[in-house]
TORKOLNU-225229 format. One record per residue (C-alpha): residue in one letter; x, y, z. Coordinates in pm, 1 decimal. Example, Ala and Ser with C-alpha at 12.3 -4.5 7.8 and 13.67 -1.06 7.14 Angstrom:
BEGIN
KOLMI   res          x          y          z
KOLMI     A     1230.0     -450.0      780.0
KOLMI     S     1367.0     -106.0      714.0
END
This chain:
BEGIN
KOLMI   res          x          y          z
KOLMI     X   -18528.6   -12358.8     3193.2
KOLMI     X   -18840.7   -12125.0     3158.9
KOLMI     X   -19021.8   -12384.9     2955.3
KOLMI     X   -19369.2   -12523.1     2943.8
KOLMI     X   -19547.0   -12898.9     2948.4
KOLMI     X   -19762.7   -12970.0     2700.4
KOLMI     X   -20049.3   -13194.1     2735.0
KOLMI     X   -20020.3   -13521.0     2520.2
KOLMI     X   -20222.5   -13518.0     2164.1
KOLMI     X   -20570.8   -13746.0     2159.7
KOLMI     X   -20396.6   -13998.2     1960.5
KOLMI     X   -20128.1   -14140.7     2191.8
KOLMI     X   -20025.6   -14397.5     1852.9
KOLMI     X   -19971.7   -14160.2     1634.8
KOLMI     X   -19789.5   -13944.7     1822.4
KOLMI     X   -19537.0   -14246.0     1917.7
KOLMI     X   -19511.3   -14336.2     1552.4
KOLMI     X   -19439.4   -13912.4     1473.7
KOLMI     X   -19145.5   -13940.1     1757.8
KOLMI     X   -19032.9   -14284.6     1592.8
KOLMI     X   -19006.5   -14182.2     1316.9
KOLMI     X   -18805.7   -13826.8     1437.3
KOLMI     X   -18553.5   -14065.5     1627.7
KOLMI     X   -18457.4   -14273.2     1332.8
KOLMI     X   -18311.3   -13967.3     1151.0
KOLMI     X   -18052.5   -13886.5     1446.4
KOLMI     X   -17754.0   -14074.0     1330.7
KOLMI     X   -17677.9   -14183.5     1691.4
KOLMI     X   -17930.2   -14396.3     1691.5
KOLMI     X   -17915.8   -14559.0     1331.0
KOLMI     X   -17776.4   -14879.0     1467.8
KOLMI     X   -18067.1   -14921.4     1730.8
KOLMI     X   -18357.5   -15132.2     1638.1
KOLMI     X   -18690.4   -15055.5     1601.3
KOLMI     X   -18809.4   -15177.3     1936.5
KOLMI     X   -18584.3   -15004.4     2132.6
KOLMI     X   -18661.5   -14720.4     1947.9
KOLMI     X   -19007.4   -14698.7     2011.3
KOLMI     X   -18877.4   -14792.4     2396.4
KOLMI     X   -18712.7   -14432.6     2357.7
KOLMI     X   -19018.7   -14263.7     2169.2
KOLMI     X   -19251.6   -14384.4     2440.3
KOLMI     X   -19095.3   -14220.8     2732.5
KOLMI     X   -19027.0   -13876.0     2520.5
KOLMI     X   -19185.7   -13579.3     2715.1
KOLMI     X   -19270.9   -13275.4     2476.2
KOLMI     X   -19135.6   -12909.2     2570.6
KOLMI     X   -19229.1   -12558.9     2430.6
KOLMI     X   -18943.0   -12309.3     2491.7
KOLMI     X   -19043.8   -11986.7     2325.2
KOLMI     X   -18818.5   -11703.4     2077.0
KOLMI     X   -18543.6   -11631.2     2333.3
KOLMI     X   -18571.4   -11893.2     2620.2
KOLMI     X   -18227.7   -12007.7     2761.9
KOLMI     X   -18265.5   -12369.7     2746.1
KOLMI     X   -17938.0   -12504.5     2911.9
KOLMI     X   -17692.1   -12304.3     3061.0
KOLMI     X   -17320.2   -12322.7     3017.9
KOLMI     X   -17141.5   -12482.8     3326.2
KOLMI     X   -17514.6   -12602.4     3424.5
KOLMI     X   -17539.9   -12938.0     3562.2
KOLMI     X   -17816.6   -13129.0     3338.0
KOLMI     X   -17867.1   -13519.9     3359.8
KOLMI     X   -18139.5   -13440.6     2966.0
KOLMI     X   -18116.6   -13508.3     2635.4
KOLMI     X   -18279.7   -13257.1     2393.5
KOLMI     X   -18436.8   -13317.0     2069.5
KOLMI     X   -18558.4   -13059.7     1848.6
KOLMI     X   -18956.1   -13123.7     1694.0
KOLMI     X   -18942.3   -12753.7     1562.3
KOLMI     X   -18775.2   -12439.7     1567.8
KOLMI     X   -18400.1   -12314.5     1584.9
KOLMI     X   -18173.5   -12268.9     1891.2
KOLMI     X   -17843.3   -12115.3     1889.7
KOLMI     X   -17568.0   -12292.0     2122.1
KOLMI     X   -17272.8   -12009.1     2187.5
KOLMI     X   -16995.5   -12060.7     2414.9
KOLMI     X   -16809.7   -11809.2     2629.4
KOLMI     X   -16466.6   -11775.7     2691.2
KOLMI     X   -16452.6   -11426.5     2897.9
KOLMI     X   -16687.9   -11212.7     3001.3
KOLMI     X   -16820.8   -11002.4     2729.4
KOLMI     X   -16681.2   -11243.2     2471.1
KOLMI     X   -16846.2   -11578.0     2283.6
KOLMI     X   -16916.6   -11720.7     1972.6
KOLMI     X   -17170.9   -11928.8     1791.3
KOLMI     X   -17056.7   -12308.8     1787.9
KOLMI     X   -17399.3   -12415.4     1652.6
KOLMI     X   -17744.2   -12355.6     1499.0
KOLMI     X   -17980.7   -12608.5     1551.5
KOLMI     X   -18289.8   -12719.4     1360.2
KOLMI     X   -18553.3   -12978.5     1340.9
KOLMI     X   -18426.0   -13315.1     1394.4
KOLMI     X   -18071.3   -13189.1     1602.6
KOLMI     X   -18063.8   -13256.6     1955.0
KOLMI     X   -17812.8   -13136.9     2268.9
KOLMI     X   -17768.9   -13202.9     2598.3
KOLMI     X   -17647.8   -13524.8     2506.7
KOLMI     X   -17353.7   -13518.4     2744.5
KOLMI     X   -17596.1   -13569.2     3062.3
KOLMI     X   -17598.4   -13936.5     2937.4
KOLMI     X   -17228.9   -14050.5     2909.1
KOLMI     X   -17107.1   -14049.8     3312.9
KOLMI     X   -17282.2   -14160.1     3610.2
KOLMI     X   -17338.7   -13790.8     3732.3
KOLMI     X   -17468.3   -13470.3     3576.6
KOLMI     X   -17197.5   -13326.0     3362.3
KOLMI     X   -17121.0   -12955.9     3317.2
KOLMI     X   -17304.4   -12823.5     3000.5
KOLMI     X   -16974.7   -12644.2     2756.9
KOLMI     X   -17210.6   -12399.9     2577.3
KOLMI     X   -17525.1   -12215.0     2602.6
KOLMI     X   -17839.2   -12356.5     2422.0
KOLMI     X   -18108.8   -12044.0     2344.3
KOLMI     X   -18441.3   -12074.3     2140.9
KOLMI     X   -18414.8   -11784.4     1847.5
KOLMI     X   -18804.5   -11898.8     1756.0
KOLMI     X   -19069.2   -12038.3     1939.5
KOLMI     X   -18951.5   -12446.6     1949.8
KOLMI     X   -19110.2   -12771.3     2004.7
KOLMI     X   -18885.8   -13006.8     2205.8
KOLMI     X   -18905.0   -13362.8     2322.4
KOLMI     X   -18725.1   -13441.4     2649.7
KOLMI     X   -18543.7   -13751.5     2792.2
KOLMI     X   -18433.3   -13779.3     3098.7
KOLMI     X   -18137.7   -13954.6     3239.0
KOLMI     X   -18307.5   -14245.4     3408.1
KOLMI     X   -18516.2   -14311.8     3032.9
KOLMI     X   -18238.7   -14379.0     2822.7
KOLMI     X   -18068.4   -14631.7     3095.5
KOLMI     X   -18372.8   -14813.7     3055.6
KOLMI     X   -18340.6   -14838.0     2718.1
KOLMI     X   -17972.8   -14804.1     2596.2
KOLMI     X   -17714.2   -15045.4     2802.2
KOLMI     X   -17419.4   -14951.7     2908.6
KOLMI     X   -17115.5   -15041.1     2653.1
KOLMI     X   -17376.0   -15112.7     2383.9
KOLMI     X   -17291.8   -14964.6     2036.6
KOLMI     X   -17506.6   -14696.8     2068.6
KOLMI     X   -17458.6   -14581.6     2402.0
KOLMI     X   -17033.7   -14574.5     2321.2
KOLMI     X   -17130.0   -14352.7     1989.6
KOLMI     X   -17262.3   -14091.5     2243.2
KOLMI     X   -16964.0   -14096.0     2478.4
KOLMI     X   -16754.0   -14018.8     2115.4
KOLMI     X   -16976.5   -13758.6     2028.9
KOLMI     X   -16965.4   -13564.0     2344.7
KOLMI     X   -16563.9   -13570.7     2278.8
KOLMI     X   -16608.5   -13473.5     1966.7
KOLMI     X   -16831.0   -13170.3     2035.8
KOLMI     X   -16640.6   -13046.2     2360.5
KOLMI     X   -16352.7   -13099.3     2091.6
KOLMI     X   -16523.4   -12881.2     1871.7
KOLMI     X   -16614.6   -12600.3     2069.4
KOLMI     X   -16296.8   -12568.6     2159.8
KOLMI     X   -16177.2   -12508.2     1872.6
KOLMI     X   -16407.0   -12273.3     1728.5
KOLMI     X   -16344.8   -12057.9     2046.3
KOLMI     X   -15994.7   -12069.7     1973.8
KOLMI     X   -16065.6   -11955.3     1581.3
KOLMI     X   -16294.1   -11700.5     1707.8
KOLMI     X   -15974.5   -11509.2     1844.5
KOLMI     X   -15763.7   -11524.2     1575.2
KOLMI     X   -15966.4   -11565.2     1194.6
KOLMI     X   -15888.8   -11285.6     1010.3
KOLMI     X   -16200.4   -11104.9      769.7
KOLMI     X   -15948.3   -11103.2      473.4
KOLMI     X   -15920.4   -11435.0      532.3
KOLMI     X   -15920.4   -11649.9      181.2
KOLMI     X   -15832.7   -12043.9      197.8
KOLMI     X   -15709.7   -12326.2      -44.7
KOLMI     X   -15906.6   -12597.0     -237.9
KOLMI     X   -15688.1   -12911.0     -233.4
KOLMI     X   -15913.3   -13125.6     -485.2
KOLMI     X   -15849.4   -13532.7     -466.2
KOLMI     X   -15927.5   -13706.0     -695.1
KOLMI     X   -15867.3   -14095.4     -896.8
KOLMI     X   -15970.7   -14275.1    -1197.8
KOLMI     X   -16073.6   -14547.6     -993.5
KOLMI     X   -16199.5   -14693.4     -648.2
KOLMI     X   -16006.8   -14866.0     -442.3
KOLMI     X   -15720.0   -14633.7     -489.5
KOLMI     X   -15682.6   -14523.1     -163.0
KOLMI     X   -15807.2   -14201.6     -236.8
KOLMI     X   -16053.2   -14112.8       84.4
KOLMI     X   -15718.6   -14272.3      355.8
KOLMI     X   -15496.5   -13991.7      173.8
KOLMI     X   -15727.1   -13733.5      230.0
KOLMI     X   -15806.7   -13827.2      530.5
KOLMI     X   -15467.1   -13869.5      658.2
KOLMI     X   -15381.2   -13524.6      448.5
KOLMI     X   -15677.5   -13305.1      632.8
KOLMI     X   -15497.3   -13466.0     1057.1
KOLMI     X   -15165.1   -13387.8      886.6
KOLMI     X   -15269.6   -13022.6      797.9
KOLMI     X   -15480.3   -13014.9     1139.1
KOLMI     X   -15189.0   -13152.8     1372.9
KOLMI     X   -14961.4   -12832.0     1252.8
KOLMI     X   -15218.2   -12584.6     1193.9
KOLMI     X   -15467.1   -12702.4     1438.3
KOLMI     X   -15856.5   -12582.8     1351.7
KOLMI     X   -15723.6   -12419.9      989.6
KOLMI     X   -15814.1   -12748.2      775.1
KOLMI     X   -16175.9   -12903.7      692.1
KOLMI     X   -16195.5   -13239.8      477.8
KOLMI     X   -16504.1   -13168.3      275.8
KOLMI     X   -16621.4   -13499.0      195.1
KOLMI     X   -16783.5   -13525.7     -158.8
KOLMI     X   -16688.5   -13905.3     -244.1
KOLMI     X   -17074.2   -13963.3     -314.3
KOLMI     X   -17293.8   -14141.6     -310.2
KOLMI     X   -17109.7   -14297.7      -43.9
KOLMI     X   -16949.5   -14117.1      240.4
KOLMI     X   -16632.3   -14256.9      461.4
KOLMI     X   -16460.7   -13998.6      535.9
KOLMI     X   -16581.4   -13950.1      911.9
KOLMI     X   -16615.1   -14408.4      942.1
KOLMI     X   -16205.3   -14364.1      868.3
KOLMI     X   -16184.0   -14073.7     1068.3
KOLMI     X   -16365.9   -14248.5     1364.1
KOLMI     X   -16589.4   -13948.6     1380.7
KOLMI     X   -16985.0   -13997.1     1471.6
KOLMI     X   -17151.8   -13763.1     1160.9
KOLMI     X   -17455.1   -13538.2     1278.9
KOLMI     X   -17513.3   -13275.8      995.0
KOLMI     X   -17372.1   -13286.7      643.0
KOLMI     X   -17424.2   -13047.4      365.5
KOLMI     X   -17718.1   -13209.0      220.1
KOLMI     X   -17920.7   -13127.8      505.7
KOLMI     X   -17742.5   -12740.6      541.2
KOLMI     X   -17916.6   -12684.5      178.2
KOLMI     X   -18266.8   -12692.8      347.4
KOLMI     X   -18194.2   -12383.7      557.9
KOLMI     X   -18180.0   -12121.8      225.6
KOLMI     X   -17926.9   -11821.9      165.3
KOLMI     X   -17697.0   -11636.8      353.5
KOLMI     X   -17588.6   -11653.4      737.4
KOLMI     X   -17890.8   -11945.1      803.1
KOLMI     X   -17691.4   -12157.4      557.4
KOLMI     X   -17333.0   -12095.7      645.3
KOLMI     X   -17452.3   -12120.4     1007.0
KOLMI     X   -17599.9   -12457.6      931.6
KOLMI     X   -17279.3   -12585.6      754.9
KOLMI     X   -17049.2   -12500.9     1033.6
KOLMI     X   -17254.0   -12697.5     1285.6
KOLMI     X   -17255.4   -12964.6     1007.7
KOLMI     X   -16859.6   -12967.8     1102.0
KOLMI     X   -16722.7   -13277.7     1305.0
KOLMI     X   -16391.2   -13158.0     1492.5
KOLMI     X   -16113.9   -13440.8     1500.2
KOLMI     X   -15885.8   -13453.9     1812.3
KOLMI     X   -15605.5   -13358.9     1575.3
KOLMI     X   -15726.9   -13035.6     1520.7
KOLMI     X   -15819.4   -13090.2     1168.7
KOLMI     X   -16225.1   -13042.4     1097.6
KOLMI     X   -16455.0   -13329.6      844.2
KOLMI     X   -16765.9   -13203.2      708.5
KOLMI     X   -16951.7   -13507.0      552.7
KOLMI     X   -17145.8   -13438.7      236.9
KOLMI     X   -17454.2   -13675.3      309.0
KOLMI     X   -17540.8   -13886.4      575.2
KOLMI     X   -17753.0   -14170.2      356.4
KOLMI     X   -17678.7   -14268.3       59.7
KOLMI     X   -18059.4   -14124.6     -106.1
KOLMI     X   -17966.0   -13765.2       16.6
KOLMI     X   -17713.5   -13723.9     -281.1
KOLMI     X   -17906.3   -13552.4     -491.7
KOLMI     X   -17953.8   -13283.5     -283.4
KOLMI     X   -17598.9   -13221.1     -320.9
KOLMI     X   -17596.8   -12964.5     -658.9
KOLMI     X   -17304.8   -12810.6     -812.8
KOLMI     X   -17483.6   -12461.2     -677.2
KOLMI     X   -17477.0   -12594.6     -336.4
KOLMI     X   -17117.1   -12721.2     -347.3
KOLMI     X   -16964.0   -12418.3     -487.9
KOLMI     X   -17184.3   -12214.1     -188.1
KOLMI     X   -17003.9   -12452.7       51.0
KOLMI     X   -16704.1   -12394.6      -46.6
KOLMI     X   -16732.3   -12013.8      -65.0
KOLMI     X   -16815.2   -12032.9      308.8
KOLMI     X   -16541.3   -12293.9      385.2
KOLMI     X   -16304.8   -12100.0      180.8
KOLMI     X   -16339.5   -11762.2      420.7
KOLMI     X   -16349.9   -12018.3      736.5
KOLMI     X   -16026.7   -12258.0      724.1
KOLMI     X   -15705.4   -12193.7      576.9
KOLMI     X   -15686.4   -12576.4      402.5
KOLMI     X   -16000.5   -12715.3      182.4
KOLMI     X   -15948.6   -13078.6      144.8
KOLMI     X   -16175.8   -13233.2      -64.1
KOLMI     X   -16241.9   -13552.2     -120.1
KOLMI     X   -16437.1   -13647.2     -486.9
KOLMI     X   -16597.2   -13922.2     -595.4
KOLMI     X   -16465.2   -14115.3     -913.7
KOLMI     X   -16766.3   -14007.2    -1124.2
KOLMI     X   -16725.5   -13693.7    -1339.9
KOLMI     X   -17038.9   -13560.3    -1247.4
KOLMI     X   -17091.1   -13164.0    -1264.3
KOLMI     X   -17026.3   -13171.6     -878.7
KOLMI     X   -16693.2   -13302.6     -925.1
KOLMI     X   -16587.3   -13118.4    -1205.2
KOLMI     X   -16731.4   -12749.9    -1068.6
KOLMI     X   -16451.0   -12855.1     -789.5
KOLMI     X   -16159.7   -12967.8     -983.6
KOLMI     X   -16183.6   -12599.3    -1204.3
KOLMI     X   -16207.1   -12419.6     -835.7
KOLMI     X   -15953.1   -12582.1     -693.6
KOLMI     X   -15556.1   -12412.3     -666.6
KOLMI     X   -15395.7   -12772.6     -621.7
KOLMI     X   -15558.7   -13080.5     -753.1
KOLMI     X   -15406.1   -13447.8     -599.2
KOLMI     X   -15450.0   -13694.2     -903.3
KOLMI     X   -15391.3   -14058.0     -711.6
KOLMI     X   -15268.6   -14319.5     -914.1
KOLMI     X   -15264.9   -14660.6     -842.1
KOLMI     X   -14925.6   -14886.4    -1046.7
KOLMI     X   -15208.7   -15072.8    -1252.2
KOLMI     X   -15165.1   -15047.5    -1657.7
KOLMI     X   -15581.8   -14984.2    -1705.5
KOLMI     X   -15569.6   -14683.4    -1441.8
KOLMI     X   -15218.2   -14530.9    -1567.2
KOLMI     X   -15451.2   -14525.5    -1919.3
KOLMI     X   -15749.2   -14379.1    -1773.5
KOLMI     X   -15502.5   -14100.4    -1601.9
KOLMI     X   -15317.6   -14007.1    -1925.3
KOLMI     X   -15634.4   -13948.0    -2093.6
KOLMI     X   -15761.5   -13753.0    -1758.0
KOLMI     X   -15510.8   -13526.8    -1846.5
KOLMI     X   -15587.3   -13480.8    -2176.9
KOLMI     X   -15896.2   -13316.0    -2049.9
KOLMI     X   -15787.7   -13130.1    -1763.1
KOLMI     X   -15559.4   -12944.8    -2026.2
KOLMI     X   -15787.6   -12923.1    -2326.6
KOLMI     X   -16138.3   -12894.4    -2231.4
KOLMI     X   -16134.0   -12781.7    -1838.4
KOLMI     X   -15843.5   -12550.7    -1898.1
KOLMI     X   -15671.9   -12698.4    -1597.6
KOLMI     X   -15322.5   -12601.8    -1592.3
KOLMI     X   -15052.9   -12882.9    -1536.1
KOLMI     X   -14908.0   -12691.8    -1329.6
KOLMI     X   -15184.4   -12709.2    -1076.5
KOLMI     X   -15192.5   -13095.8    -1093.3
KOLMI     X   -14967.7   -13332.7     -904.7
KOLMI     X   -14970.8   -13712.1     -925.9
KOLMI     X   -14955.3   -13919.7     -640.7
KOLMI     X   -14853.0   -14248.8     -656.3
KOLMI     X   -14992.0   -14492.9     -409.8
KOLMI     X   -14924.4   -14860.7     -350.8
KOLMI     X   -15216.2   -15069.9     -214.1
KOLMI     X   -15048.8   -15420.1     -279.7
KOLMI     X   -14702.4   -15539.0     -204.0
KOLMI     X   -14418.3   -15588.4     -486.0
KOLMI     X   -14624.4   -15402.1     -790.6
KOLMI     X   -14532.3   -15534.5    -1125.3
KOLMI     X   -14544.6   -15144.7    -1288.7
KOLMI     X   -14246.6   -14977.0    -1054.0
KOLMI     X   -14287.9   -14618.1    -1072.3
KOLMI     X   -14030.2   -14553.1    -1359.6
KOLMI     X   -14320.1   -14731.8    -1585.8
KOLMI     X   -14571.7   -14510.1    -1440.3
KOLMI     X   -14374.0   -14208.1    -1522.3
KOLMI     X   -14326.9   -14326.8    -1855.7
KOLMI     X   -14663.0   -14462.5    -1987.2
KOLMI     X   -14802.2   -14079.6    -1827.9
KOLMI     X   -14557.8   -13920.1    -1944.3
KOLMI     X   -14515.1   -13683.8    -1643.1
KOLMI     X   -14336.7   -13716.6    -1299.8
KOLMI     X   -14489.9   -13860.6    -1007.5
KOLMI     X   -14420.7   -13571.1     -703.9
KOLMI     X   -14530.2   -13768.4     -481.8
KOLMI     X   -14533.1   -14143.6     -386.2
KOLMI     X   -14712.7   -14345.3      -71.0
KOLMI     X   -14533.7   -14678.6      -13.4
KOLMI     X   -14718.4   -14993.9       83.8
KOLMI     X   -14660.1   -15098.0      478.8
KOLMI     X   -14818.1   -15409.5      469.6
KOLMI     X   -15147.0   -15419.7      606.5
KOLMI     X   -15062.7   -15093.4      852.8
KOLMI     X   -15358.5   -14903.4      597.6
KOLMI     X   -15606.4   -15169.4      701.3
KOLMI     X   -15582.2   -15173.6     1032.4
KOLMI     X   -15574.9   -14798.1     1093.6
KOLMI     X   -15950.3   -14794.6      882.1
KOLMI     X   -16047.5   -15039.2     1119.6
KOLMI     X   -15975.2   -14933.2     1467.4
KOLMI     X   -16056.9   -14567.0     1407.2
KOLMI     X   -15691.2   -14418.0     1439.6
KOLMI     X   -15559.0   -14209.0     1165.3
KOLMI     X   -15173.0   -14294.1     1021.5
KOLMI     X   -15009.0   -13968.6     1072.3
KOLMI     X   -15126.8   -13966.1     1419.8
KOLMI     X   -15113.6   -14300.9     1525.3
KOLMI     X   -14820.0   -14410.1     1377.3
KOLMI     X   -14632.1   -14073.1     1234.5
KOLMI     X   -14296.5   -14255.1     1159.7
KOLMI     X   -14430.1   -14545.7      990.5
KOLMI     X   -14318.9   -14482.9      567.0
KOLMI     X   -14675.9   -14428.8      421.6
KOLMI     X   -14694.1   -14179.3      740.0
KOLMI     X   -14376.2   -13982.3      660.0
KOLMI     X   -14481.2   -13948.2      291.9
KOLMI     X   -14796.4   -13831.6      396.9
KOLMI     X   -14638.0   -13543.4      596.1
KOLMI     X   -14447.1   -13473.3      294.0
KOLMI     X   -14717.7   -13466.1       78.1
KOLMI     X   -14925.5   -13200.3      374.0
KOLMI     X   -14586.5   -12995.1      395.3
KOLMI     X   -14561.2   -12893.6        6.3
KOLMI     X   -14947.5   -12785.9       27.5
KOLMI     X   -14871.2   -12583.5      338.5
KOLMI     X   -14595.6   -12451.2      117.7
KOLMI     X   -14774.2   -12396.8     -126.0
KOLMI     X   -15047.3   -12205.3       57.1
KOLMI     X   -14813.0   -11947.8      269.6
KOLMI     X   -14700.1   -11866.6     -129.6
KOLMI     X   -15061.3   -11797.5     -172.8
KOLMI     X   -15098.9   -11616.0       83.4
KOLMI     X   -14783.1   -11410.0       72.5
KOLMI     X   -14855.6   -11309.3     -304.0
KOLMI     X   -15136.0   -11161.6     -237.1
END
């Protein structure tokens, strides 16, 4: 790496105190504590790479992490000669290399890492983060996932890279519910690995359910970028280039994009920045599962009128079967919705409801398409260990109807697609 040591600033605390404070906003290290984190800061070494310096080389043997003080890098992996693709844009506060740290020797690097402007780097070596990070301790297993996760996702967009289409157009699936605790963000979830496990690297979960995001916790996905942070990079390619390193690739094929990654970046999430996302997502996957938040904000409504299929889950509970017939009311009368693009799901979250579904039916008024039986605890347990229903346990009920529910949007879309 044709790179440069700088000597350290006059001010040796403030410097440790700029680098602490770099380190706490890289989500892998959110659940260290501020000791070890200065540990880490102190044994940083800073790097200048300048506009076009190949940083790592793909297939190189490196035993460094990366971090990113300033400038952009491009990461591109290569599948033949003469052929590659960008997998990544990286920008202040991203980091790579990161799979030097996760086996006892030097592991082969899957893409290329090259500075596009001059960039300020801090280094760690191999040895530094042993010192610091133990083996098995929650931090050091989050990097082990999110090497998988990226060799997972490099993968993938290799594979896309051969085969997306420039007429290419995809679907908003909008999901939606009157009320937490529906089960709204497992359905999605479980809808986006469904979509992913048949039409592998064609679906993205767009996770919107703010202020909070859980999307990628259910998923058992390690979040890195999210599209609060894409908005910082402006218009055009910078921004859609941002986004789509934002993306976390699931082992099922399917893709999560998270929306934040605290809860105080929300407002940078605007109804102009949304509906930017989603023109970029829409040209890039074939399924746009999105997951909204219960609040009717502008956000949430700008993607409910954009959307060809909107998921309305209902919950067999007389207060939200209310709140859902007057929903209605407004998709038809004052959002122009047509009931024809709205289905009603009807999920079960307890044992032995008191409304069956023939009561649901009747105090809406419409048909429920499609209904997600309860399995005892089978929901719980799946959030908890990490492992998605459809993939874990595909011929469980909830996991059949759930299938079901990913075949008639599939459906759905080839109609789409077909018509023109």
């Amino acid at each position: 790496m044709k790179t440069d040591e700088r000597s350290e600033p006059a001010s040796e605390g403030t410097v440790v105190e700029q680098r602490l404070q770099l380190l706490q906003g890289i989500s892998i290290f959110f659940t260290l504590p501020d000791a070890d984190l200065r540990r880490l800061a102190r044994k940083l070494r800073p790097r200048r790479a300048g506009a076009r310096t190949l940083i790592l080389r793909q297939g190189e043997l490196s035993n460094r992490i990366f971090i990113l003080q300033s400038g952009r890098c491009e990461v591109r992996a290569q599948w033949a000669p003469g052929h590659s693709v960008t997998v990544a844009m990286l920008s202040s506060g991203d980091f790579f290399g990161v799979s030097a740290l996760t086996t006892d020797q030097a592991l082969a690097q899957a893409a290329s890492v090259t500075a596009t402007e001059d960039c300020e780097l801090l280094e760690l070596d191999r040895a530094a983060v042993d010192a610091v990070l133990a083996a098995g301790s929650p931090a050091r297993l989050e990097l082990v996932r999110l090497v998988e996760q990226r060799r997972q996702g490099i993968s993938q967009l290799v594979a896309r890279a051969q085969a997306v289409s420039p007429e290419h157009h995809g679907m908003v699936v909008a999901i939606y519910s009157v009320k937490g605790g529906s089960g709204k963000t497992s359905i999605a979830v479980n809808l986006a690995v469904s979509l992913g496990m048949k039409h592998r690297g064609e679906c993205v979960l767009l996770d919107l359910g703010l202020p909070y995001n859980h999307a990628a916790l259910v998923a058992n996905l390690v979040p890195t970028g999210c599209v609060a942070l894409s908005q910082r990079t402006g218009e055009g390619d910078r921004f859609e280039e941002s986004l789509l390193s934002a993306c976390l690739h699931h082992p099922s094929g399917a893709v999560v994009l998270p929306g934040t990654l605290k809860v105080e970046q929300s407002e940078l999430v605007t109804p102009e920045v949304v509906q930017r996302t989603l023109d970029v997502l829409e040209k890039t996957f074939s399924y746009v599962v999105v997951d909204l938040g219960v609040a009717l904000t502008e956000v949430t409504l700008g993607v409910l009128e954009r959307a060809s299929r909107v998921l309305l889950v209902v919950t067999p509970e007389l207060p939200a079967l209310k709140d859902t017939t007057e929903l209605l009311e407004v998709f038809e009368k004052v959002l122009k919705i047509s009931a024809g693009n709205v289905s009603l799901v009807l999920n079960h979250p307890r044992p032995r409801p008191v409304v069956t579904r023939a009561d649901a039916e009747r105090v809406i008024g419409r048909p429920m398409e499609h209904e997600i039986v309860h399995d005892g605890a089978r929901f719980d347990r799946a959030a908890v260990t990490g492992e998605v229903l459809v993939a874990g346990a595909p011929s469980s009920p909830p996991a059949k109807a759930l299938q079901r529910l990913a075949g008639h949007v599939a459906q759905e879309y080839k109609a789409h697609a077909k018509a023109g």
